[in-house]
N, C-alpha and C positions, 0 to 999 in steps of 0.2 A: 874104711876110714881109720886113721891110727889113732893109735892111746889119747895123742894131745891133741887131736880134735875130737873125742869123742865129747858128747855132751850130755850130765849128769842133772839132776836136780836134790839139791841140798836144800830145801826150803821151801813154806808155802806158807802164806796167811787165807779164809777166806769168812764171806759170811754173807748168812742167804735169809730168807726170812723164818727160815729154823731155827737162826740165832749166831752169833760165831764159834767160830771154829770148826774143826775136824768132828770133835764129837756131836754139834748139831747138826753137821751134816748126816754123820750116823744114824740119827735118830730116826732123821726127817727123810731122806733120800733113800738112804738104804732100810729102811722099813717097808718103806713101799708108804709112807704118811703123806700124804699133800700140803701142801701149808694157802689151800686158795682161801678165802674169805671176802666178803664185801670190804670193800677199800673205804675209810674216812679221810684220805688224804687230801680230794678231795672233790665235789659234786657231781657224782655219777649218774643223776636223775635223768640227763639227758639221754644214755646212753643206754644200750641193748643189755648190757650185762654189770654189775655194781663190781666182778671181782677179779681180785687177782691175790699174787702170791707176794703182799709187803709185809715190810716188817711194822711192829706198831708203831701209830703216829705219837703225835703228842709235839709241843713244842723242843722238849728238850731230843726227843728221840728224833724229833725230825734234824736236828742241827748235827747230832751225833752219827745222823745217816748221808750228809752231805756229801758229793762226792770226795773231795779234799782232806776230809778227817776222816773216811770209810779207807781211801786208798793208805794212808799215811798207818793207818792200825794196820790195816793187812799188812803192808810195807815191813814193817816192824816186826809185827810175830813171824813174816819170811824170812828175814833176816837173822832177828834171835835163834831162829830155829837154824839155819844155816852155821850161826856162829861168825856172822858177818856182824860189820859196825861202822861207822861214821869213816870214813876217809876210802872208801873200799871206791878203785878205778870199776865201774861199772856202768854200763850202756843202763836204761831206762828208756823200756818199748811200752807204753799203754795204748790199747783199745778200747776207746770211748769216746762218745757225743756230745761230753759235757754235759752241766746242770741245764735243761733247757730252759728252763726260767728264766736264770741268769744270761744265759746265749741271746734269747729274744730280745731279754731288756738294754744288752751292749750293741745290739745291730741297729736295735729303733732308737737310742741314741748315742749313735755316732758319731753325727752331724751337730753336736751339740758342742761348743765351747769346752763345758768340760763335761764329759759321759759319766754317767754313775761307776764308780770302782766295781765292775761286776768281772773286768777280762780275769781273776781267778777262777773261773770256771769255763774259760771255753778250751776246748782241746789239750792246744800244744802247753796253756798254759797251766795245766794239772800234770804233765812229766817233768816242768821248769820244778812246779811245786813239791814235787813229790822227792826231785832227784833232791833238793834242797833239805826240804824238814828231816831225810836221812843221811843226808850228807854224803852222797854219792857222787864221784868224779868221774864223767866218763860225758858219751853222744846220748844227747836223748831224742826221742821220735814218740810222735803219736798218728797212732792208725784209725779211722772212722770208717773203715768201709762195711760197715752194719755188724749184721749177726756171725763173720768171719773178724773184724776188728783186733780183738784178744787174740784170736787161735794165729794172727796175720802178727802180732806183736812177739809171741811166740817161735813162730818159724824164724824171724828176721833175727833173732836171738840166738838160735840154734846155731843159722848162719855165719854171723860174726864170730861166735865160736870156734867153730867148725874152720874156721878160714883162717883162724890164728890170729881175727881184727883184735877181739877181747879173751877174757880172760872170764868175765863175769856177764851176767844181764841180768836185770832186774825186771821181768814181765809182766804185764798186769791188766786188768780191765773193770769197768765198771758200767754199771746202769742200775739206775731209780725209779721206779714206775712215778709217771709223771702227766697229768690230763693230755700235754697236747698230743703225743704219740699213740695213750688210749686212745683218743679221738679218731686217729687216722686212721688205726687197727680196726676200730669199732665201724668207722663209716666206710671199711674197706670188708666188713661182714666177715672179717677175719675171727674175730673171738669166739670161746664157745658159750653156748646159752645155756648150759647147764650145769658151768660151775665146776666142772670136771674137764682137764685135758685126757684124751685117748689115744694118744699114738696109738697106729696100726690096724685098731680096733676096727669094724663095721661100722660103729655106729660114734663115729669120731665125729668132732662138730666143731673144731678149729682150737686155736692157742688161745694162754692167756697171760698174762704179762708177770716180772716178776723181779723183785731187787735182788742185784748179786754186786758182790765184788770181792776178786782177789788179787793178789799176788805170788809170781812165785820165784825163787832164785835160780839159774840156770848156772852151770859152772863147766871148764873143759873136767877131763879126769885129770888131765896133770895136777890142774891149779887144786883140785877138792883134796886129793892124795897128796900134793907135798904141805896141805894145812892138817893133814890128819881128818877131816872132816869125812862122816859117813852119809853115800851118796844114798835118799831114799828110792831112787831109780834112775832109768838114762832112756831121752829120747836118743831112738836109734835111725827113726826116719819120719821126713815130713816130705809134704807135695802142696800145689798149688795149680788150680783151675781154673777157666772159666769157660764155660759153655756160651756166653750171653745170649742164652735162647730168647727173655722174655725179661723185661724190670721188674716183678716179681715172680712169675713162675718157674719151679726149677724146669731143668729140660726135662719132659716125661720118661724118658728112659734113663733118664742120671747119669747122663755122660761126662758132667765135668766133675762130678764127685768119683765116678770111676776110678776119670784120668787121674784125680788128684790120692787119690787110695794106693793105684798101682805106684803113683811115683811114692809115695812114701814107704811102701813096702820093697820096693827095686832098691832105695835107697839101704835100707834095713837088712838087704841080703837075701830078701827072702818074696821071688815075685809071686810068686802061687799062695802064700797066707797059710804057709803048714803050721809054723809056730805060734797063729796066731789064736788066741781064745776067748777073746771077746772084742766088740764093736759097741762103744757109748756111740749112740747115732744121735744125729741130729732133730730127729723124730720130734716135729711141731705141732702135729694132733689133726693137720689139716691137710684135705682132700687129695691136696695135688702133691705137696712134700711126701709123703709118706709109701704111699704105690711109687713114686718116682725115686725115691732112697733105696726101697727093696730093691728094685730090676737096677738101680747102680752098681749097690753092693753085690747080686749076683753076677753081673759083668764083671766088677774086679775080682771076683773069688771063681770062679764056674765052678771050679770041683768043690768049692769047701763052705759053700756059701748055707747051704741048710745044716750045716754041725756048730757054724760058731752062732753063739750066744749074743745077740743083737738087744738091746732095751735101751728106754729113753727118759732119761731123769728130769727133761721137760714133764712128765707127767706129774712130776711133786713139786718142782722148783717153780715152776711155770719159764715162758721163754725171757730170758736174761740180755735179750738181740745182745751190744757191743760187750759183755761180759760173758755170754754165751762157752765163748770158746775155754779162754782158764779158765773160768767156774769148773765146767766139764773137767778140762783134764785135772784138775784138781781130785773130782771125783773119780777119776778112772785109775788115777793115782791112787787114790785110796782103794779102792777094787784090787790092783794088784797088791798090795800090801796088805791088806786084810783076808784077799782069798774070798771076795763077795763080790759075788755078782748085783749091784743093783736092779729092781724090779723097774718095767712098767706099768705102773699103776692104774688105775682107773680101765684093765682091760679087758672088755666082755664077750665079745662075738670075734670069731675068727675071718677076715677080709680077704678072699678069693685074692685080689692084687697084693696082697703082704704076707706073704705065707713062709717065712721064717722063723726061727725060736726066737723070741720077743721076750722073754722071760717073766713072762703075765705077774703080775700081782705079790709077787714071794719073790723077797731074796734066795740067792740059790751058790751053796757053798762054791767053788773054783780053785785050782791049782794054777793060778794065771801064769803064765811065763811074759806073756805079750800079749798088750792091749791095745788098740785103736780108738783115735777121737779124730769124729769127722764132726765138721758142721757146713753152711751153708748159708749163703746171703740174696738180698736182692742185688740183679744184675748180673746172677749168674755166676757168682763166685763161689769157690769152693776150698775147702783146707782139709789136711789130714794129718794125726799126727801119733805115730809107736811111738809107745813105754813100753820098756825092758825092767823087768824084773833087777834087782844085783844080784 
């Protein structure tokens, strides 16, 4: 790809229930700390498990964590941080489902004369919102297709880039832990009963839910270079999958994560994964993801699959489904730029079916050149996406 499609990133906002910014994620992710706890958001008595990974309630914090003002901070510090501002031509891709609260209460009264003012919160109308309160000129789009959403907001960013549509994109994704989705997780025996996620582990016993949102700026190298702006890395390659083996299970042998791996690394220059030194996996703590993620990954790597450094920051964040994806590369972001491997936590017994370096428990120092972020949805979808080191 040449210079002026090349695609950099100058920017990022995020915040997880570590707290915001870069350095709670430090604290919390890259420690190897979990942040699960019993949730008061709100009545978990019905339910198998009381926990997840939110940040604290309370009236005011819950307003403050609304999607709308969560996206609009991230928005902001990516931006600032970019050296970007109010009139900037820029696409606006977010990945997210919306407040579900609000969504319920505009569908059940629709039919109504006049609906309660809640459409601020369904989908496409959080990128009208966002591209708005930063005053951003450009296409907006929003992606819902689950726990790939963000990382799918992302690629389609790249693209426009890459293609000489834009010049800029503003990417982003969010999710809230929220009852009715607990619900679904929970009555699907998804979640773990012990309050702990374990990717990989043996004795793994499913995910558990978790607030994230970020932002981040994407720019070609022309446009970052003739503002003087320093790029803090470059996606160098992305892919896109789907196996639709099953509505929620991935395909046991992780063939549409493969496919979506090798295309992002074909893209990258590099199909074999020489230059490659670590993989944020999508790793959900449960049964069937996890055995099915290893034998992908060794499919797209054969030679290199037992040297690179695989771990999964669901085991501290808990899973972020529509924020999943930029939350991650946010973190993987930060791995290459710190030269830190994040842990996965909570990992005790080694799993005959998952037999790669997992990077148990302990951060673990890295000279990263290049990192991989995969994730993975219901329906059999899949995403991949290299960071390049500058």
């Amino acid at each position: 790809m040449s210079r002026s499609g090349q695609v950099t990133v100058t920017g990022f906002g995020v915040r997880t229930a570590f707290g915001n910014g870069a350095d709670a994620v430090r604290r919390g992710v890259f420690a190897g700390v979990p942040a699960f706890a019993p949730t008061t958001r709100f009545d978990t008595g019905p339910y198998r498990t009381p926990v997840a990974a939110a940040a604290p309630d309370g009236p005011d914090a819950v307003e403050h964590w609304a999607l709308r003002h969560a996206l609009a901070e991230c928005g902001t510090q990516a931006l600032d941080m970019a050296g970007l501002g109010p009139g900037t031509a820029a696409a606006v891709l977010l990945g997210v489902a919306g407040d579900h609260t609000s969504v319920t209460r505009y569908w059940r009264e629709a039919d109504d004369a006049e609906p309660a003012r809640t459409a601020d919160a369904v989908p496409a109308q959080l990128a009208e919102l966002l591209a708005t309160r930063l005053g951003l000129t450009g296409p907006r789009l929003t992606f819902t297709n689950a726990c790939v959403a963000s990382a799918a907001a992302i690629i389609h960013g790249c693209r426009l880039i890459s293609s000489g549509r834009t010049d800029v994109a503003v990417c982003g994704g969010g999710y809230l832990v929220e009852e009715e989705t607990f619900g679904k997780f929970d009555s699907g025996r998804a979640l773990s009963q012990d309050g702990m996620v374990r990717p990989f582990s043996a004795d793994r016993s499913g995910l558990l839910l978790g607030d994230g949102v970020a932002v981040v700026v994407l720019e070609s190298a022309e446009h970052s270079r003739r503002r003087g702006a320093r790029p803090l890395a470059s996606v160098v390659g992305w892919g896109a999958a789907t196996d639709a083996h099953h509505i929620a299970q991935p395909h046991p042998e992780g063939a549409g994560l493969a496919r979506a791996a090798r295309q992002a690394m074909r893209l990258a220059g590099d199909p074999d994964g020489a230059t490659l030194g670590y993989v944020n996996a999508h790793g959900t703590g449960t049964k069937y993801n996890d055995g099915a993620e290893t034998r992908g990954l060794r499919a797209a790597f054969p030679d290199r699959a037992e040297s690179i450094p695989v771990s999964s920051t669901k085991s501290t964040t808990g899973h972020l489904l529509e924020a999943a994806g930029v939350v991650e590369f946010v973190i993987t972001l930060l791995a290459l730029t710190d030269g830190v491997l994040p842990p996965t936590a909570g990992f005790t017994a080694p799993d005959p079916e998952c037999d790669l370096d997992y990077v148990p428990n302990r951060p673990r120092r890295a000279d990263l050149r290049r990192a991989l972020n995969v994730n993975a949805a219901f329906g059999g979808a899949n995403t991949a996406l290299v960071l390049e080191r500058p």
